[in-house]
ZAMARGU-4260 file (C-alpha; in steps of 0.2 Angstrom, whole numbers, plus 5000, padded with zeros to 4 digits):
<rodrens>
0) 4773/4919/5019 | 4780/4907/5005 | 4789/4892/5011 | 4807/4893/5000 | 4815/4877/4996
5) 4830/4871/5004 | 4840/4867/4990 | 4843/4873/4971 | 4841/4862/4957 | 4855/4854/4950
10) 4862/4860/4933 | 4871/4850/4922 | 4890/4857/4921 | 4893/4858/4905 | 4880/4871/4903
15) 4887/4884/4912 | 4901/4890/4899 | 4885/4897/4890 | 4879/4908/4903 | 4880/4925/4897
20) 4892/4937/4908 | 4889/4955/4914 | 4904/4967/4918 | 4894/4983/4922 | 4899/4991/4939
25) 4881/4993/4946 | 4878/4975/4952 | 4872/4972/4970 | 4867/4991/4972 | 4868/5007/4965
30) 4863/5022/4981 | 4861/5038/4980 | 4848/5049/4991 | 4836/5051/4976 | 4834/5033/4973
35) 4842/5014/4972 | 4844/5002/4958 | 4847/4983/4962 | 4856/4974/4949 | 4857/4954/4951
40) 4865/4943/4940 | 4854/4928/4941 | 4853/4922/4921 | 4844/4904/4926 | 4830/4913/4935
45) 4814/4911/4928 | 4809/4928/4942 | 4818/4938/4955 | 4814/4951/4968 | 4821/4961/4981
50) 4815/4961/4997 | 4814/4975/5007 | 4816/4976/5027 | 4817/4987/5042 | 4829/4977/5051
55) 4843/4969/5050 | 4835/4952/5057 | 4818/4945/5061 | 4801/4953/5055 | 4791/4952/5039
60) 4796/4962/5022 | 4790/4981/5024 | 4788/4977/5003 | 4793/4965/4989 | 4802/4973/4973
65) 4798/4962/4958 | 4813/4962/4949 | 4814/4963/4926 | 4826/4957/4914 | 4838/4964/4909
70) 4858/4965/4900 | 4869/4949/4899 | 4860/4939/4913 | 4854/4951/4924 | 4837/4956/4934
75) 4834/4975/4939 | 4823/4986/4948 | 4823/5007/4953 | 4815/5014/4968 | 4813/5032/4968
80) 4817/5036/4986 | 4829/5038/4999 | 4833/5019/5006 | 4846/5024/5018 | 4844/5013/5033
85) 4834/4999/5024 | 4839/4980/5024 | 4838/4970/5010 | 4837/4953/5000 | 4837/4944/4984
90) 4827/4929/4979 | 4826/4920/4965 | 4814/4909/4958 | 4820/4892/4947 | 4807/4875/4940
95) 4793/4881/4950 | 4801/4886/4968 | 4808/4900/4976 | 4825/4898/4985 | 4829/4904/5001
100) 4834/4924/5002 | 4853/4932/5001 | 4858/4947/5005 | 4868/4942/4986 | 4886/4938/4983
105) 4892/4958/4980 | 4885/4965/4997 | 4895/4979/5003 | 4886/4980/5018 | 4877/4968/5030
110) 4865/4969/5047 | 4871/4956/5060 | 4878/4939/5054 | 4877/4944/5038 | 4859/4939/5033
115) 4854/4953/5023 | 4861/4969/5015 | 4861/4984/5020 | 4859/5001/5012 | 4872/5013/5017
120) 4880/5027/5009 | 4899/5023/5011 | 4906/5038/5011 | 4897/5039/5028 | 4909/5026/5034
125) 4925/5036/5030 | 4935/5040/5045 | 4942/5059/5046 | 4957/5058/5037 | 4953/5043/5026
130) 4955/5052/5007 | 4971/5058/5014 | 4976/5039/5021 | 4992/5033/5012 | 5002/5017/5014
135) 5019/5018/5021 | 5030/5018/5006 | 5038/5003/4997 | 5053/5001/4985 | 5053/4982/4983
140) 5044/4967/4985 | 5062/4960/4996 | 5060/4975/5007 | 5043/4965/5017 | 5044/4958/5031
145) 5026/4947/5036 | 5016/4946/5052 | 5004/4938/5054 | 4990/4938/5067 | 4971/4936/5070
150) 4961/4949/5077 | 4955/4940/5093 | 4972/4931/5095 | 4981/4946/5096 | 4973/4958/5108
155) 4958/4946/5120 | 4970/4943/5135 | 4966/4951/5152 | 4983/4955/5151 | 4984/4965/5135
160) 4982/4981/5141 | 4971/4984/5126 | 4953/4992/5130 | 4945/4985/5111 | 4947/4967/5115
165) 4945/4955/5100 | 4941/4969/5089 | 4948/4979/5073 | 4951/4997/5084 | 4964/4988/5096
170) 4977/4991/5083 | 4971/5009/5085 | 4976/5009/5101 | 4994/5015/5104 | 5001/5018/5123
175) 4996/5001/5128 | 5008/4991/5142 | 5006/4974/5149 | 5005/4973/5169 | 5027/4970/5168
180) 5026/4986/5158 | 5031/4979/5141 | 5023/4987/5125 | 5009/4977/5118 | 4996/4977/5102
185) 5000/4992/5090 | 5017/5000/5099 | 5023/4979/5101 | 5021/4979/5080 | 5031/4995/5081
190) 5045/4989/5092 | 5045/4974/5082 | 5048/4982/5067 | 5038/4970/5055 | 5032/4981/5038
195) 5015/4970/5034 | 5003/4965/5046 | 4994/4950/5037 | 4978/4949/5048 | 4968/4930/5046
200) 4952/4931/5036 | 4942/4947/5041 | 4928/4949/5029 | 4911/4940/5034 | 4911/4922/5040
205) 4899/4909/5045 | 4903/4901/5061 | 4905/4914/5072 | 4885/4921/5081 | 4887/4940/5081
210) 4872/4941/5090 | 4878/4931/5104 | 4897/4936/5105 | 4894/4933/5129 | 4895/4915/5121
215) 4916/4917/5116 | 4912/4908/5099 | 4929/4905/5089 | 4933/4902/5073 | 4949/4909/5064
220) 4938/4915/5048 | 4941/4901/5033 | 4923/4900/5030 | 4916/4913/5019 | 4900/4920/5021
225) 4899/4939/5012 | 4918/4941/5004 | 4915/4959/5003 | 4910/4967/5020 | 4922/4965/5037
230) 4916/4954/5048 | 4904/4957/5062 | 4912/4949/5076 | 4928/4961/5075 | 4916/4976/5078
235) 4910/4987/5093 | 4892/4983/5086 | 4888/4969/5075 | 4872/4977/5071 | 4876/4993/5064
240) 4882/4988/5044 | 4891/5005/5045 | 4902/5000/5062 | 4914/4985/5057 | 4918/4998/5039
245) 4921/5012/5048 | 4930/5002/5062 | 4940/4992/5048 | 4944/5006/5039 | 4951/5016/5059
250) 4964/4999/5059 | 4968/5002/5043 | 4974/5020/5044 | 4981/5018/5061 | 4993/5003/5053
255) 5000/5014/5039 | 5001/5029/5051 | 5012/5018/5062 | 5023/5013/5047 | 5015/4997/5044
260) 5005/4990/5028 | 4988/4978/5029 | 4988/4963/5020 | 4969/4952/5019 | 4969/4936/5020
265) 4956/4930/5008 | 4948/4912/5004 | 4941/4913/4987 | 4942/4893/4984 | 4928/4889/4993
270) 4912/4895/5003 | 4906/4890/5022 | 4892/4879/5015 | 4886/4874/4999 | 4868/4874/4995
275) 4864/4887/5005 | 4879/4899/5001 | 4875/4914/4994 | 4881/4908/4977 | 4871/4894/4975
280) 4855/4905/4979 | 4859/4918/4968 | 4867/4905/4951 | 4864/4887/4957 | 4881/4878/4953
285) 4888/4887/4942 | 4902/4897/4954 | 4908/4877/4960 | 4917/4863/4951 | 4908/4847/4951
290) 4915/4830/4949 | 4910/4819/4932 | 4895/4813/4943 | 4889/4827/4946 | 4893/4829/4964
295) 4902/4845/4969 | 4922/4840/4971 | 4932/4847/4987 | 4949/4850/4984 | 4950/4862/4999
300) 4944/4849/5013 | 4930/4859/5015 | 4916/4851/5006 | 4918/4862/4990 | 4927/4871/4978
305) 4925/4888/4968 | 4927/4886/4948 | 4937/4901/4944 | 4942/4897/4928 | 4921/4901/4925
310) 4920/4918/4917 | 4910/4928/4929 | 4918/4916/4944 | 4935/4925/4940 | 4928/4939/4935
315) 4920/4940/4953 | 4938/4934/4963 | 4947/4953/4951 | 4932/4962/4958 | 4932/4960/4974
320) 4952/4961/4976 | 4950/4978/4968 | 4936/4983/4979 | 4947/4978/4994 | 4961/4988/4988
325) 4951/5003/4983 | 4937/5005/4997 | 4946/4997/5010 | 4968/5003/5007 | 4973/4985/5006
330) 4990/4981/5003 | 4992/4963/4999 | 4983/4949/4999 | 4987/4930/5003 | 4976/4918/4995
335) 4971/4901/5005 | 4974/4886/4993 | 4980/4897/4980 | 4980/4880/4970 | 4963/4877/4967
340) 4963/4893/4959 | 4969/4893/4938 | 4984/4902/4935 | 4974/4915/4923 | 4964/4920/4935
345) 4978/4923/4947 | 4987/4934/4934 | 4973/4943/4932 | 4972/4948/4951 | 4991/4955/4947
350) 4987/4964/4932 | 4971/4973/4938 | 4978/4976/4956 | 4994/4983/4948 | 4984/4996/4938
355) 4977/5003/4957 | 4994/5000/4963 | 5010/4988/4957 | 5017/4990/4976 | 5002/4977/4982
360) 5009/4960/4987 | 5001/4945/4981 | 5004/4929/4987 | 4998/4911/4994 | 4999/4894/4997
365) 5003/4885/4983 | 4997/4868/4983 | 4977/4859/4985 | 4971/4849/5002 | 4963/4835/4991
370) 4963/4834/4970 | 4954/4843/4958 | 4944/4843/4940 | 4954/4857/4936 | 4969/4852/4924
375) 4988/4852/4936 | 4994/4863/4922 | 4980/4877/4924 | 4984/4874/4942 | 4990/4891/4952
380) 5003/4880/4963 | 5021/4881/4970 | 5029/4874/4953 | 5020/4885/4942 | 5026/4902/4951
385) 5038/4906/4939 | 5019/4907/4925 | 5015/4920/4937 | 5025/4935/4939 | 5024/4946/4953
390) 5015/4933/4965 | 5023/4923/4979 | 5020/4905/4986 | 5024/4898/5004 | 5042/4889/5004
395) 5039/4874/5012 | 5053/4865/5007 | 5063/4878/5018 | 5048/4878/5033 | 5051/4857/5035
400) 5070/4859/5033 | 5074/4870/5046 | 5062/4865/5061 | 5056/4848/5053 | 5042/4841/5046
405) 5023/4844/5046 | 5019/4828/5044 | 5029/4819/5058 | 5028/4828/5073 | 5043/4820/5080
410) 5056/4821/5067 | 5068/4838/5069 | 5075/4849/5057 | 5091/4853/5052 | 5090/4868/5066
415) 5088/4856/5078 | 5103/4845/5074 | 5095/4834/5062 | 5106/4837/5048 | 5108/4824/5036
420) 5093/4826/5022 | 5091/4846/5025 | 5106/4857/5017 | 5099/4858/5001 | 5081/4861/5006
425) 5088/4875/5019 | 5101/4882/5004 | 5082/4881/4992 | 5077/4895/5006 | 5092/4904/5009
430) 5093/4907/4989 | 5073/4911/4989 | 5071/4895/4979 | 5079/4905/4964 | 5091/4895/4952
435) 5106/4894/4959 | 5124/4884/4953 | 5128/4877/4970 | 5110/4871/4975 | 5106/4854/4971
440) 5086/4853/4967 | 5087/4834/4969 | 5090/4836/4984 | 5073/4844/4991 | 5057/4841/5002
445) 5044/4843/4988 | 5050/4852/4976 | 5058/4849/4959 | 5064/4864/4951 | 5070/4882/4957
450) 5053/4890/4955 | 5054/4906/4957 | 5058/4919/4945 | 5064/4931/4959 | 5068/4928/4976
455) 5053/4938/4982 | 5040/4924/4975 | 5046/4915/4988 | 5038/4917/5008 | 5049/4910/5018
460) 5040/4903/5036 | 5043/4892/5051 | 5028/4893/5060 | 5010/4898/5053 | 4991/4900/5060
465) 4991/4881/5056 | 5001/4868/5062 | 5012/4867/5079 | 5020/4883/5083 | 5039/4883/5084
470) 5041/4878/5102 | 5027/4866/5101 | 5036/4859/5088 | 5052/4860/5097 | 5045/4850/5112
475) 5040/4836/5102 | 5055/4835/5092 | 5070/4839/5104 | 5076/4822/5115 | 5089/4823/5127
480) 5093/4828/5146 | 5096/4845/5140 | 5082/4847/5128 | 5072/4863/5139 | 5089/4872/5139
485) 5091/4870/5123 | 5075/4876/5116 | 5079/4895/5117 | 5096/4893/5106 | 5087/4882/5092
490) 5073/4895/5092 | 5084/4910/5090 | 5094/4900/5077 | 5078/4895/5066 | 5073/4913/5068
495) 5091/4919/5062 | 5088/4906/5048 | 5072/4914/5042 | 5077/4934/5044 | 5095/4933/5034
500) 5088/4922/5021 | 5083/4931/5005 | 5064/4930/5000 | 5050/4937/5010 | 5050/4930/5028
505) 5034/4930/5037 | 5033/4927/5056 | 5018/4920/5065 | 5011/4931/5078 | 5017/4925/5096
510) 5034/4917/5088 | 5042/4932/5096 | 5041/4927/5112 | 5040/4907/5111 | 5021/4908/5110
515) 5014/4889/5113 | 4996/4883/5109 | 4997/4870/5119 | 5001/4858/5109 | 4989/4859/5097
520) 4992/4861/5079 | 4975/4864/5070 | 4967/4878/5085 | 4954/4885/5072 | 4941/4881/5085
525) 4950/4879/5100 | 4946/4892/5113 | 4954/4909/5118 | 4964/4901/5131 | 4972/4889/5115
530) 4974/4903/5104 | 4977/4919/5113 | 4995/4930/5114 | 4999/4927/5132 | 5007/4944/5133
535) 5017/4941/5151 | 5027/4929/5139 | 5035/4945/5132 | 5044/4947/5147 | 5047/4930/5151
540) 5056/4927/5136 | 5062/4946/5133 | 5079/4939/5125 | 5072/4930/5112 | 5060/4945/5107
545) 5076/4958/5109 | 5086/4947/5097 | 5071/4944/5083 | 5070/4962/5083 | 5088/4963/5081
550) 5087/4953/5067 | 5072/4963/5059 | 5083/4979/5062 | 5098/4972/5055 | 5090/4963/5038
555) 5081/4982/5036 | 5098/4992/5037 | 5106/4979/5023 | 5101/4978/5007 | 5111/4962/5007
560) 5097/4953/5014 | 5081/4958/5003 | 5092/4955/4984 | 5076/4959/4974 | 5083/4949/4959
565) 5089/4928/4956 | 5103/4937/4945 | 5109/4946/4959 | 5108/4932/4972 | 5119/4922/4960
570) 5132/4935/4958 | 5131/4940/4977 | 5128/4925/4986 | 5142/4910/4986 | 5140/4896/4997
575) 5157/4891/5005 | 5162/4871/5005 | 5159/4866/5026 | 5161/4847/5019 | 5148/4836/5030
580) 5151/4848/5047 | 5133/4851/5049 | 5136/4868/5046 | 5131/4880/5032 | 5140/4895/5028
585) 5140/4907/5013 | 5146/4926/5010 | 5135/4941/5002 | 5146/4954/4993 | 5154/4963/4985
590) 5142/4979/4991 | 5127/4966/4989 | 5112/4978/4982 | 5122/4993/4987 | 5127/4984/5006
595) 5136/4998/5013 | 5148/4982/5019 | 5160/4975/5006 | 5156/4958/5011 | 5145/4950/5024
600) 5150/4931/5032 | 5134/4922/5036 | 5137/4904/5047 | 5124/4892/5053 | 5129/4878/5067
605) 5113/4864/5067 | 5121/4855/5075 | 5116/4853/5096 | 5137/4852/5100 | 5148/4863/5095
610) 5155/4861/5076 | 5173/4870/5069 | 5173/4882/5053 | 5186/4886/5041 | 5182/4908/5042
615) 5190/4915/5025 | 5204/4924/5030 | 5202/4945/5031 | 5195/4957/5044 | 5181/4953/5051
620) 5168/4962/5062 | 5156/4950/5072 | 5137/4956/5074 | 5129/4942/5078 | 5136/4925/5088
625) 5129/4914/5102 | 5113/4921/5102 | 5118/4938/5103 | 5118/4954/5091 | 5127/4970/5092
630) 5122/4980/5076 | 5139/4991/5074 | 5151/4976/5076 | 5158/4970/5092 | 5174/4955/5092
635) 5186/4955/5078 | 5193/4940/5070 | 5205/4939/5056 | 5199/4921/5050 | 5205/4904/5053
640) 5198/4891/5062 | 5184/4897/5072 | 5172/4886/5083 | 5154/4890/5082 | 5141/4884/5099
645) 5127/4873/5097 | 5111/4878/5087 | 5120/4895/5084 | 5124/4905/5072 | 5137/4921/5068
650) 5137/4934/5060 | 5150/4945/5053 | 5156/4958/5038 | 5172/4968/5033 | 5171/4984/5026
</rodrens>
């Protein structure tokens, strides 16, 4: 057997704008019973072949495909014969040396960890049902309301009731209870009331051994292998290509037969390794930015960066969201580091996935971990949102004002009574950081400028897969005698905060229930015991879960809330002047986007001791105070002077 080499060739960078591109559909593989034709774009190969297995690991190739040239870059071959069940590879030859083998960068299906393709027929993989599947319906990008969770995370506890631990089928699983009886898994997304299930990354990573799942490996999944196949771990057999599809596709139907839409969480900006990614094997350099020396540049932290302003990079990042959205049902997408990304590219993503179907969110972080060769103004960040309509960016001016800041673990937010420094910022969240008269953008976090063109580019968050969870948070940052009594009211504020706000709010999986990690903010390692739900905390903290729900309920019953439009917000929303009180008060009406209230009194208090409140002066109908909601209206006041509790917030509308 030939010995491959270790590593490709460099290439110098400014050579790659002359590759030619491809855009036929038949790259990777073409199946059919009668025969198979591979299609690789490899156009600095000097050969290339296919390599043909048994199995989807170990052995020797049952035969090797030598591979011609062919259009715009690309190496083919046909083999007349049914290859249903066989695993296979490419290789490519370069100065002298053939590289290591990859299953290649548009596999559709994979033997376990992802090492070599598979040939399935995909229509094998459908579930019954699947050609009728149809997400739940959606009138306006202000109408969603995020979760999100990681597989493993969310159902591996002994005390999940859930027989599929860790796997894409235990959201298929209704019925199931926790030992105190409370719903869990799929009926807890239910009772919630949540419209998008953002699961963590989910196609094929690196980290994780699917050979050797006994060993409770853990990774959350930002380390791509295959972007186009689910990832093994999540399935009942990591050997069978055709299990984690079919599997995938059973969560997916289940979640929009329970009312409920999928987004993937996809990481595009980089790959798991360098040299020996599946890129680099197939097209040596040419899908990564490199720096003026040569060496490749890492403006995700991770050792690398994808160049998707390269023709066939972006044209590979379209393809693979399309083929997401057609073979697998997605409904959105959240890209990691969406800054590293050009904001062509990103626009292309909207205007391709918008042909399939305009209702699919897109959305993502907006900013870089380190800096890039990429110019800041092709740069698909926060600021430049407003270049891209119809995609969203994380607020996290509005994230850092309300519970405090990422960056000091100590310092409190304006929920938990430090005030001075966080109205505006909180205000740049409330309005969906749309321009607004009585905002003042001087006065934010890291923002400049009201980016977004609609308050529905905004994601509003508290708490995220990385970083401290809100309680965590709130331990480090709460002082005082009283500080564990006061947790609970702060959290239900912060929660209130987020769910009345207009924008998209997204909740972290656990947040619910005051979810802990123990105190550690970047888990992507840690173990299950780290990362897990601890489903008895349902119970434990039942009234923080009843009143988010509440919230959830409320903000879907009033259109006030989900304004799809920054004209709207301004002629709705109106601060009202609480001088330097600590609290922040506005009003939504009249008959906000069709409210059936004629006006809607929303009061914050972050302040830990009670504060006073000028109420304007009409009938009012209280539906939420002191940590408490009744969603008809409960207490009447006519206005006046009203006192608000600590870390509270209230609620009220006249008709």
């Amino acid at each position: 057997m030939e010995t491959p080499k270790n590593h490709p060739d460099p290439v110098q960078p400014e050579a790659y704008d002359k590759y030619p591109s491809y855009y036929g559909t038949d790259l990777e593989l073409t199946y059919t019973p009668q025969g198979s034709v591979f299609r690789l774009w490899a156009p600095t190969a000097d050969r290339a072949r296919v390599n043909l297995y048994a199995a989807g690991e170990g052995g020797e190739p049952q035969e090797r495909l030598e591979m011609e040239r062919s259009d715009g870059g690309t190496w083919r071959v046909a083999v007349d014969r049914d290859l249903k069940g066989v695993f296979y590879t490419f290789q490519i030859e370069t100065n002298g040396g053939w590289l290591a083998e990859t299953p290649g960068i548009w596999a559709r299906a994979v033997g376990v960890n992802g090492n070599r393709a598979a040939v399935i027929d995909l229509r094998d993989t459908d579930p019954e049902g699947w050609e009728a599947d149809r997400a739940p319906e959606q009138k306006m990008y202000s109408d969603i309301i995020l979760y999100e969770l990681h597989h493993r995370d969310f159902s591996i506890a002994p005390d999940s009731g859930i027989k599929n631990k860790g796997r894409f089928l235990a959201l298929t699983e209704s019925g199931t209870r926790t030992p105190e009886g409370e719903a869990s898994g799929l009926d807890h997304l239910k009772e919630l009331g949540v419209t998008h299930i953002h699961i963590l990354p989910s196609f094929d990573f690196a980290t994780v051994d699917e050979s050797r799942l006994a060993d409770k490996s853990y990774n959350w999944g930002y380390d791509p292998k295959n972007y186009n196949v689910p990832e093994g771990s999540y399935a009942t057999d990591p050997a069978d290509p055709a299990a984690r599809i079919r599997e995938f596709k059973e969560m997916v139907m289940s979640l929009h037969r329970n009312g409920m839409r999928v987004v993937l969480d996809v990481v595009y900006n980089h790959t798991a390794s360098v040299e020996r990614s599946n890129f680099n094997l197939t097209v040596p350099g040419y899908f990564y930015r490199h720096n003026a020396d040569g060496s490749y540049s890492d403006a995700s932290g991770c050792g690398n960066e994808t160049a998707s302003e390269r023709e066939m990079v972006r044209h590979y990042i379209v393809e693979s969201v399309k083929y997401w959205a057609t073979e697998y049902h997605i409904d959105g997408f959240r890209f990691d580091l969406m800054g590293i990304h050009d904001i062509e590219t990103m626009n292309r993503v909207r205007e391709e996935l918008s042909k399939i179907d305009p209702t699919i969110f897109i959305y993502g972080e907006g900013w870089l971990a380190a800096d890039s060769p990429l110019p800041p103004e092709r740069r698909a960040v926060r600021d430049h949102v407003g270049q891209m309509e119809g995609i969203a960016v994380f607020c996290d001016d509005f994230r850092d004002a309300v519970r405090g800041s990422t960056f000091d673990e100590h310092a409190a937010g304006y929920a938990s009574g430090n005030i001075e420094g966080h109205y505006e910022p909180v205000k740049f969240g409330i309005v969906g950081a749309t321009e607004h008269p009585q905002v003042n953008y001087d006065g934010l976090l890291y923002s400049s400028l009201p980016y977004a063109a609609a308050p529905s580019q905004a994601v509003n968050f508290v708490a995220s897969h990385d970083g401290y969870t809100v309680v965590d948070k709130l331990k480090l940052s709460v002082g005082g005698d009283r500080a564990a009594d006061e947790l609970l009211p702060i959290d239900k504020l912060i929660h209130t905060i987020l769910l009345t706000a207009q924008g998209v709010p997204f909740i972290r999986a656990g947040e619910e229930m005051m979810q802990d990690k123990q105190g550690e903010p970047n888990s992507f390692r840690s173990p299950d015991a780290v990362n897990r739900i601890d489903w008895s905390l349902k119970h434990a903290n039942r009234d923080l879960f009843d009143y988010v729900r509440g919230l959830i309920a409320l903000r879907r019953a009033h259109p006030a809330f989900r304004i799809p439009t920054a004209d709207g917000v301004r002629q709705w929303l109106r601060f009202l002047d609480t001088g330097d009180s600590g609290v922040i008060a506005y009003t939504l009406g009249e008959y906000a986007n069709g409210d059936a209230w004629k006006e809607i009194l929303v009061v914050y208090n972050g302040n830990r001791s009670p504060a006073g409140f000028r109420m304007p002066d009409a009938e009012w109908r209280v539906v939420c105070r002191d940590g408490r909601i009744s969603p008809a209206g409960g207490e009447r006041l006519s206005g006046g002077d009203v006192q608000t509790a600590p870390s509270s917030a209230l609620i009220a509308y006249r008709e």
